[in-house]
C-alpha positions as CSV (number, residue, x, y, z in Angstrom):
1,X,-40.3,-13.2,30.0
2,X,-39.1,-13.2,26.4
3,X,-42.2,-13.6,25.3
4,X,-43.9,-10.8,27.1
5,X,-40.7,-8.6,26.2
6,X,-40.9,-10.0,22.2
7,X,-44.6,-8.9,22.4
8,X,-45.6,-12.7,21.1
9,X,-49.0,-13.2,21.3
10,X,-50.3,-16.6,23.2
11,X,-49.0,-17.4,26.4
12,X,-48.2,-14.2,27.9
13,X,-49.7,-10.5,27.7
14,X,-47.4,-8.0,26.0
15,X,-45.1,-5.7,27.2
16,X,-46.4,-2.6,26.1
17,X,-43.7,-0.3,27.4
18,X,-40.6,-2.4,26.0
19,X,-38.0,-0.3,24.1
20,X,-36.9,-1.4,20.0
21,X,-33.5,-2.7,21.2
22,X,-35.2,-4.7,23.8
23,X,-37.7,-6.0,21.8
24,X,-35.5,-6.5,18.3
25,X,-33.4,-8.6,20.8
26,X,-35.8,-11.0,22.3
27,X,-37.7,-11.2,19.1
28,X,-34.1,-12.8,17.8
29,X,-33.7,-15.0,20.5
30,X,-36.8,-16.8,20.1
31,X,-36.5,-16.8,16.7
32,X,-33.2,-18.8,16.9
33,X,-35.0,-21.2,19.4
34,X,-37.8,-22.2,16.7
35,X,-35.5,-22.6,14.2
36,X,-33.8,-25.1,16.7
37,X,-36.6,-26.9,16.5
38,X,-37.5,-26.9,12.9
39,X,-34.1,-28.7,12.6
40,X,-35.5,-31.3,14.8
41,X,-38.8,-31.9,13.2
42,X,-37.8,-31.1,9.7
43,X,-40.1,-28.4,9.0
44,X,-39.6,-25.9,6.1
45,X,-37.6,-23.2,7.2
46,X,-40.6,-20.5,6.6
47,X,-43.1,-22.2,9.2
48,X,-42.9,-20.1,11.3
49,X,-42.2,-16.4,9.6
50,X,-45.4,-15.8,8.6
51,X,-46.8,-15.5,11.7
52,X,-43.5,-13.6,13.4
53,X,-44.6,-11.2,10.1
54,X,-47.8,-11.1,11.7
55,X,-46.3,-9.8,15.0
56,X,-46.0,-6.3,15.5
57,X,-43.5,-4.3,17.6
58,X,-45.6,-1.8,19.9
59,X,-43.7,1.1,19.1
60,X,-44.0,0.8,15.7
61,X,-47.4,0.6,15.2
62,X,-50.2,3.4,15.6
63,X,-53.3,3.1,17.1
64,X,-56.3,5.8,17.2
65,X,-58.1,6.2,20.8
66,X,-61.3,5.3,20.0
67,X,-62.6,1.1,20.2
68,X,-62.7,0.8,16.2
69,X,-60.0,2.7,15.6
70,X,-57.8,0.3,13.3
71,X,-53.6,-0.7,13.9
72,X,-51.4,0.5,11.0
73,X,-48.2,-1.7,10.6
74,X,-44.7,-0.3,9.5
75,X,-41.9,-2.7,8.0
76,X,-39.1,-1.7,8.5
77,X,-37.9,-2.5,5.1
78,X,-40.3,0.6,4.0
79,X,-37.8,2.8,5.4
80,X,-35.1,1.5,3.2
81,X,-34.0,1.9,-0.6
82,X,-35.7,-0.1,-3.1
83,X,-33.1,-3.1,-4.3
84,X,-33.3,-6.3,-6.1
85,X,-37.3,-6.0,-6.0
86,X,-36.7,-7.5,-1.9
87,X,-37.7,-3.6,-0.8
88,X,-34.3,-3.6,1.0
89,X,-31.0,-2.1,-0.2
90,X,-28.7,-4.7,0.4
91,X,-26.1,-2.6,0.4
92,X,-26.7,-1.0,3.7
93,X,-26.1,-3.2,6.5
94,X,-29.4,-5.5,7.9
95,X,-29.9,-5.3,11.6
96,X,-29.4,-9.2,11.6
97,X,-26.0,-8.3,10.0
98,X,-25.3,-5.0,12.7
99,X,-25.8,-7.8,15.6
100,X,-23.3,-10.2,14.5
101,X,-21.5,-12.0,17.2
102,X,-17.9,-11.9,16.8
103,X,-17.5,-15.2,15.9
104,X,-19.7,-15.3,13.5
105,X,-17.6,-12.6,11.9
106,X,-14.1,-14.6,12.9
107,X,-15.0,-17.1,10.5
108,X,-15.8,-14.9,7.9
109,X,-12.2,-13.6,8.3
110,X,-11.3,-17.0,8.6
111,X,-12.4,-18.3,5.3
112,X,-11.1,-15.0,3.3
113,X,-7.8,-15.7,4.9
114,X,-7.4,-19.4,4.2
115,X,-8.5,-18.6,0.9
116,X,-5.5,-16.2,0.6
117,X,-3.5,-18.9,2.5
118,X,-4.2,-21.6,0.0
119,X,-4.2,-19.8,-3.3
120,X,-0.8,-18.3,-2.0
121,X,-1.7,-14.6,-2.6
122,X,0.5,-12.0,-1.3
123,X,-0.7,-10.5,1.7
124,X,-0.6,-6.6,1.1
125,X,-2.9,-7.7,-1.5
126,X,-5.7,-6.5,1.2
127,X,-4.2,-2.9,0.9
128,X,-5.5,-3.0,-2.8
129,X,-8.1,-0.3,-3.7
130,X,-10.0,-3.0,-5.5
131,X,-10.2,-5.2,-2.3
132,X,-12.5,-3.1,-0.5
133,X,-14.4,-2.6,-3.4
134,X,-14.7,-6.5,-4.1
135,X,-15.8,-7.5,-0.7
136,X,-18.4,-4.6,-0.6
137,X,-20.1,-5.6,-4.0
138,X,-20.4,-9.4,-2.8
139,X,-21.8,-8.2,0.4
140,X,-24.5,-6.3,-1.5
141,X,-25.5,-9.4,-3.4
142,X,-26.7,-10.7,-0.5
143,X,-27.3,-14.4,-0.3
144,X,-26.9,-16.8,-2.5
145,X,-23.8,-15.0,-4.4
146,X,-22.0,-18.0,-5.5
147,X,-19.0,-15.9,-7.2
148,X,-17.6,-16.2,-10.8
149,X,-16.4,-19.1,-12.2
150,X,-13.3,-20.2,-13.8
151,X,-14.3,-19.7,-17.6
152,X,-15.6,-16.3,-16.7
153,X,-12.3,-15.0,-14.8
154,X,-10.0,-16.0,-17.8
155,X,-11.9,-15.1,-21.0
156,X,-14.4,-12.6,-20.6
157,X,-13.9,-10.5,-17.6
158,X,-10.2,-10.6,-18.6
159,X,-11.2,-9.1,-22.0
160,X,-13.3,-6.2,-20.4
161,X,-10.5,-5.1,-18.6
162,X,-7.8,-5.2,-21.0
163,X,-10.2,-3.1,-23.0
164,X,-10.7,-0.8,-20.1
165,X,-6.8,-0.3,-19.4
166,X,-6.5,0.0,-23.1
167,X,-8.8,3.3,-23.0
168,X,-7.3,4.2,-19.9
169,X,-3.7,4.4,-22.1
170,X,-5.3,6.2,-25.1
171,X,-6.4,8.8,-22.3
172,X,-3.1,9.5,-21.2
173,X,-1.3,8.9,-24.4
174,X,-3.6,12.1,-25.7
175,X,-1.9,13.8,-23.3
176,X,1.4,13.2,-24.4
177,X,1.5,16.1,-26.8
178,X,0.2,18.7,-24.5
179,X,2.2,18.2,-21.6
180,X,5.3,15.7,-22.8
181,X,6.8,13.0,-21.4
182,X,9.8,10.7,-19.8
183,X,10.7,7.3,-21.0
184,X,12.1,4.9,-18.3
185,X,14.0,2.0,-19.2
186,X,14.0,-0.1,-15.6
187,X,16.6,-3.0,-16.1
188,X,16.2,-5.8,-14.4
189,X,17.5,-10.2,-14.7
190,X,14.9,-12.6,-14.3
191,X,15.7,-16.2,-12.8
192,X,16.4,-17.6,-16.0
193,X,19.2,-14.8,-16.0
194,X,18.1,-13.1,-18.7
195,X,18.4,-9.2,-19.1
196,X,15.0,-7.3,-19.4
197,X,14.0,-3.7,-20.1
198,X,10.5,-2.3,-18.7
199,X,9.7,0.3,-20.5
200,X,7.5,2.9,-18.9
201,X,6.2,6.2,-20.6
202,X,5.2,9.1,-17.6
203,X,3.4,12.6,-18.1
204,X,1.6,14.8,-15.5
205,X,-1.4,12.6,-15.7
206,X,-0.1,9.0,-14.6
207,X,2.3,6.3,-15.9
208,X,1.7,3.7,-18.4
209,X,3.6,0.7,-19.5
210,X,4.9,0.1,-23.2
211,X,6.6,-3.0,-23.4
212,X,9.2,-4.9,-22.3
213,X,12.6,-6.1,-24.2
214,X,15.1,-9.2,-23.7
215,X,18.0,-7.4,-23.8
216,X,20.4,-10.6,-23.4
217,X,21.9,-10.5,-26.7
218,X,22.2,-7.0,-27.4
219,X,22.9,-5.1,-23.7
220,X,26.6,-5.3,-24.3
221,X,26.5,-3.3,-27.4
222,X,26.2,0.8,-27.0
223,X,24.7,1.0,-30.7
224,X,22.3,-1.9,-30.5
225,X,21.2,0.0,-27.4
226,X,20.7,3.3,-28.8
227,X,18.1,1.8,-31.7
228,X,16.0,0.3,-29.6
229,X,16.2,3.6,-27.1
230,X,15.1,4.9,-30.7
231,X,12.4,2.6,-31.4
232,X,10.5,3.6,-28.3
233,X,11.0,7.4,-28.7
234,X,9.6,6.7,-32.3
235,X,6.9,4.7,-30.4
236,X,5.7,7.6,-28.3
237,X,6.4,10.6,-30.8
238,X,9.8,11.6,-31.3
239,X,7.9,15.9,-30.7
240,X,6.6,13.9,-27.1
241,X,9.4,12.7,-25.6
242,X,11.5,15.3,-23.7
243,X,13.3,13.3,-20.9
244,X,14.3,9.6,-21.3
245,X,15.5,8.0,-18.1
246,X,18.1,4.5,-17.6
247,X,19.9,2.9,-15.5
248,X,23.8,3.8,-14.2
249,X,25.8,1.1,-16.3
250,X,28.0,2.4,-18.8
251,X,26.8,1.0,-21.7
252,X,23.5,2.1,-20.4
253,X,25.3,5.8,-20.3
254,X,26.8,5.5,-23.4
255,X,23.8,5.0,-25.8
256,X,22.4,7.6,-23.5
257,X,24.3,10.0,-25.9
258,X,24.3,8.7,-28.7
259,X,20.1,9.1,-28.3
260,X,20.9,13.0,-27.4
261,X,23.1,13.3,-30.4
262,X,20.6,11.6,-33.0
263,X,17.4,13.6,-31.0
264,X,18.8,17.1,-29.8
265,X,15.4,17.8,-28.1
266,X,15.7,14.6,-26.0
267,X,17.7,14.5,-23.0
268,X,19.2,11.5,-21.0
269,X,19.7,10.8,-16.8
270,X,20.8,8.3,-15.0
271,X,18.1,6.7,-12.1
272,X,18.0,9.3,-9.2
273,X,17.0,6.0,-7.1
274,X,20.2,4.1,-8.0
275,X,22.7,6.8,-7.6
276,X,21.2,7.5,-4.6
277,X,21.2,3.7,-3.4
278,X,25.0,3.7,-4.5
279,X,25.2,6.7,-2.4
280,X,24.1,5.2,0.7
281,X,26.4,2.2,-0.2
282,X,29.4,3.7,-0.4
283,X,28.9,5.6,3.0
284,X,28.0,2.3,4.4
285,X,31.7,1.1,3.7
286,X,33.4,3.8,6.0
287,X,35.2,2.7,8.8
288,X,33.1,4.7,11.3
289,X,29.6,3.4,9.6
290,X,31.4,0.0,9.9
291,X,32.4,0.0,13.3
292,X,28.3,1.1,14.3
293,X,26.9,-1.6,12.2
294,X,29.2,-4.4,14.0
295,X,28.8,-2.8,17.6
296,X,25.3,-2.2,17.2
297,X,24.6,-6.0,15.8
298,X,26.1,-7.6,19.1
299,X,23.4,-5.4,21.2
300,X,21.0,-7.2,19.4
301,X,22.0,-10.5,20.1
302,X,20.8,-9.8,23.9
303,X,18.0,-6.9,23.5
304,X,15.0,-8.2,25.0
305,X,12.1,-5.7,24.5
306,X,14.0,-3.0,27.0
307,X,12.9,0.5,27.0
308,X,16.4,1.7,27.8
309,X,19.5,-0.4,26.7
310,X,21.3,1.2,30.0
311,X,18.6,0.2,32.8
312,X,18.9,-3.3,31.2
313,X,22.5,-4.2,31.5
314,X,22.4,-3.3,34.9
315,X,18.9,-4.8,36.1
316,X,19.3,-7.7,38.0
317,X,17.7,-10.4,35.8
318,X,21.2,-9.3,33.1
319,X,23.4,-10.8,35.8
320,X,23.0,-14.4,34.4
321,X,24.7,-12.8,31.1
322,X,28.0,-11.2,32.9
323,X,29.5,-14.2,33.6
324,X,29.6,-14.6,29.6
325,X,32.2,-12.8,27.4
326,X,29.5,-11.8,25.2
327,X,27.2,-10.2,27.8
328,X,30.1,-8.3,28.8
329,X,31.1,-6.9,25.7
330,X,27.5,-5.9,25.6
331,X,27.6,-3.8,28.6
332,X,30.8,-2.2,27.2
333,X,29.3,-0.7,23.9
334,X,26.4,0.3,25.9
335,X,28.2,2.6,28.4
336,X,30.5,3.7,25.6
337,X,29.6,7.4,24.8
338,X,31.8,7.2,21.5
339,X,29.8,4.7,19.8
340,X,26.3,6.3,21.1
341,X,28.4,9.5,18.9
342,X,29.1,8.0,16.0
343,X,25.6,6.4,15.6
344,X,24.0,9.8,15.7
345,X,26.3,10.9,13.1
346,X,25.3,8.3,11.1
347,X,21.5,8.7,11.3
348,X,21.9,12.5,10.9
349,X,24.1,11.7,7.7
350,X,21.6,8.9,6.5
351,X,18.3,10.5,7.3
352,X,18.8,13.3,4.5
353,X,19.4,11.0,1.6
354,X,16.8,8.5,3.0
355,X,13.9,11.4,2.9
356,X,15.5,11.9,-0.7
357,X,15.0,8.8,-1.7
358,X,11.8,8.0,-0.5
359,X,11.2,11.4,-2.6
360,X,12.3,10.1,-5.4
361,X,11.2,6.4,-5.2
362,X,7.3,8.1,-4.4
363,X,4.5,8.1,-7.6
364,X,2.6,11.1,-5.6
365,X,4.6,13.8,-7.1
366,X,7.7,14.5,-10.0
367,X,10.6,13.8,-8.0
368,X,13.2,15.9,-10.8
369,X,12.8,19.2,-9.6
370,X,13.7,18.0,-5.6
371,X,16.9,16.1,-6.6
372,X,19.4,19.1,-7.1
373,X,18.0,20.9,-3.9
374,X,17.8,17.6,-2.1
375,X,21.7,16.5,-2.8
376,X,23.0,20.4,-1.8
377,X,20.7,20.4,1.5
378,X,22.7,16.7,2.4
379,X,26.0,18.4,1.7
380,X,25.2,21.6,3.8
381,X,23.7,19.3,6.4
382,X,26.6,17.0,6.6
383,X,28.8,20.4,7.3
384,X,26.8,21.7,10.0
385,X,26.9,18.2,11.6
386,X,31.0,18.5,12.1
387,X,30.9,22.1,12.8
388,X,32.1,23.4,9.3
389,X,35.7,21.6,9.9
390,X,36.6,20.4,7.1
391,X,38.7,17.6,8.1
392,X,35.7,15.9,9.6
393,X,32.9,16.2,6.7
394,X,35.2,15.8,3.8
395,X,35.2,12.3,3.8
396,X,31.7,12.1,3.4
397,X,30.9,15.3,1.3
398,X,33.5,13.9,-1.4
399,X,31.5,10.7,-1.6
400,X,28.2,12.8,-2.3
401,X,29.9,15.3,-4.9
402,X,32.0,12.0,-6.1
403,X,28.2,10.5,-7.0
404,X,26.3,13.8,-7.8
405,X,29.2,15.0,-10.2
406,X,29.8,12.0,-12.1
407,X,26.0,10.8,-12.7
408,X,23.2,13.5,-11.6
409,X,24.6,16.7,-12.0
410,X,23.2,17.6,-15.1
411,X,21.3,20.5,-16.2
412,X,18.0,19.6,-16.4
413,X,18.1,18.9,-12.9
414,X,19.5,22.4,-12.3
415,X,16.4,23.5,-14.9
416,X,13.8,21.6,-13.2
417,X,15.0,22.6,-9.2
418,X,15.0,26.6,-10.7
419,X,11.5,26.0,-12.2
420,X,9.9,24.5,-9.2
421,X,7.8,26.6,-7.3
422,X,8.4,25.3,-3.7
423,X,12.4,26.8,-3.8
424,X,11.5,30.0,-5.6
């Protein structure tokens, strides 16, 4: 029957009504039965497709009506792009490769993840825009891609692109003039506990990175600061730089202005991100926050995957856990309307400055010109929350202002939220 259905000439008579799928199928089938067999005899492993190249598949070919009328055959690999001089573009999919069984195609993902697994690469590295594009070029290869080896990964390729970055920073750094741009200093202390400064130049068109300092000996002193704050304006074009951008710490702060005082056209904030952080710390250390975070962490303990806390503590399987001080405790909290209160205080106190900072934290847009707006619409929010009584929303609205005032109200923030469109 798979003969007659593969249309093989011999044995059987053909099947002259048999549809492509059918007959691309079959066709398969007994081609992975001969090549059984050529393992068995040893045969060369093209004994047998010249004659399947022979074959023909019925609907394919085209016949006249009368007795001499000759049979034209098609390839199939006439109906596809021209590559690597095989007639078929290898980077469209083969029909071999559409009709993968899935575990042929589990142990491809199998051997790309134990490569991952063994040369400890982070996992969100998949996510990577150059991922895709990797696996796509080796699968256009085709066979017998045997990948680049360790010479080529660490001196030539690696050349060609630092020379490609390199003109992709002289691109943007042209740019520089036109539109100008922010400096950001990010601090940071490595394991060896040393104190290093990323520096970071950003304009309209995309970020680049200048260099980064050891700090160590020189981060406690505001002057020794301020030059090499210098040094990096001087760097990018002291008629570039407009904005320069650090973090919170005092010294930090305080070579901040000495940089405005030597440069009157450059200006000096503190980290949006970090005083917004510090923000969402110091609310954390009220007494009502407190109180949710300890109640809430006991429910945990004992949530199993329940769609509603309330139909689990009183289901019949939670019994087993009454007879325990902890399970009752549990059922407690649960049925205690105050706490359910306070939490949705808390998330509609939080969820302001958490959209704010994800805002600000984001590369997808200039986060300046949202800050001011985004810090007055918390305040405003936090009001309407306790019903304008002031006794309520102070606490929390002089931690804000506390913040804002003493590290973000500035006026270039006031410039930038007046100058952006989406308030105006």
């Amino acid at each position: 029957m798979k003969e007659h259905l593969a249309c093989k000439p011999g044995n059987i008579v053909s099947c002259p009504k048999v549809p492509n799928d059918v007959y691309i199928r079959m066709k398969g089938i007994l081609s992975d039965i001969d090549k059984a067999k050529l393992k068995k005899t040893n045969l060369p492993a093209h004994a047998f497709h010249e004659s399947e190249n022979e074959e023909e598949s019925p609907n394919l070919s085209v016949s006249g009506k009368g007795k001499n009328s000759k049979k034209r055959k098609n390839n199939i690999g006439s109906y596809m792009k021209d590559g690597s001089g095989s007639g078929v573009d290898l980077s469209q999919p083969s029909i071999q490769a559409s009709m993968q069984n899935k575990e042929r195609k589990h142990e491809t993902d199998m051997a790309v993840a134990l490569w991952f697994y063994d040369a400890c690469i982070p996992m969100n590295a998949v996510n990577s825009r150059h991922f895709k594009q990797m696996i796509s070029r080796v699968a256009s290869m085709g066979h017998g891609y045997t990948g680049l080896n360790y010479h080529a990964l660490r001196v030539p390729l690696l050349k060609e692109a630092k020379t490609q970055v390199n003109l992709t920073i002289l691109s943007l750094r042209s740019k520089w003039a036109e539109t100008g741009c922010t400096i950001m200093g990010d601090g940071w202390t490595d394991r060896s506990h040393r104190s290093l400064i990323n520096f970071l130049v950003y304009c309209p068109y995309g970020i680049s990175f200048m260099k980064s300092c050891d700090v160590s000996d020189i981060v406690s002193s505001v002057k020794n600061l301020c030059n090499l704050f210098s040094s990096i304006v001087e760097m990018v074009g002291e008629k570039n730089v407009v904005h320069m951008v650090t973090d919170n710490a005092s010294n930090y702060k305080a070579a901040g202005k000495l940089l405005h005082a030597k440069y009157p056209g450059i200006y000096w904030s503190s980290c949006s991100d970090h005083v917004i952080n510090l923000t969402l710390e110091d609310v954390g250390k009220m007494d009502l926050v407190k109180e949710c975070v300890v109640l809430g962490s006991r429910i945990t303990i004992l949530y199993d995957h329940k769609e509603h806390l309330e139909a689990l503590v009183i289901c019949h399987d939670y019994k087993k856990f009454l007879k325990t001080e902890k399970g009752r405790g549990v059922k407690d909290i649960v049925f205690n309307q105050r706490f359910w209160n306070n939490c949705l205080i808390v998330v509609k106190i939080m969820e302001p400055l958490m959209r704010l900072l994800r805002i600000c934290d984001t590369d997808e847009k200039p986060s300046l010109g949202y800050v001011y707006e985004g810090l007055s619409r918390v305040i405003r929010g936090t009001k309407e929350i306790f019903k304008n009584q002031e006794s309520k929303y102070k606490p929390f609205v002089d931690i804000i202002n506390k913040r804002w005032d003493k590290m973000l109200r500035k006026r270039l923030h006031a410039a930038a939220y007046w100058l952006n469109p989406a308030f105006q």
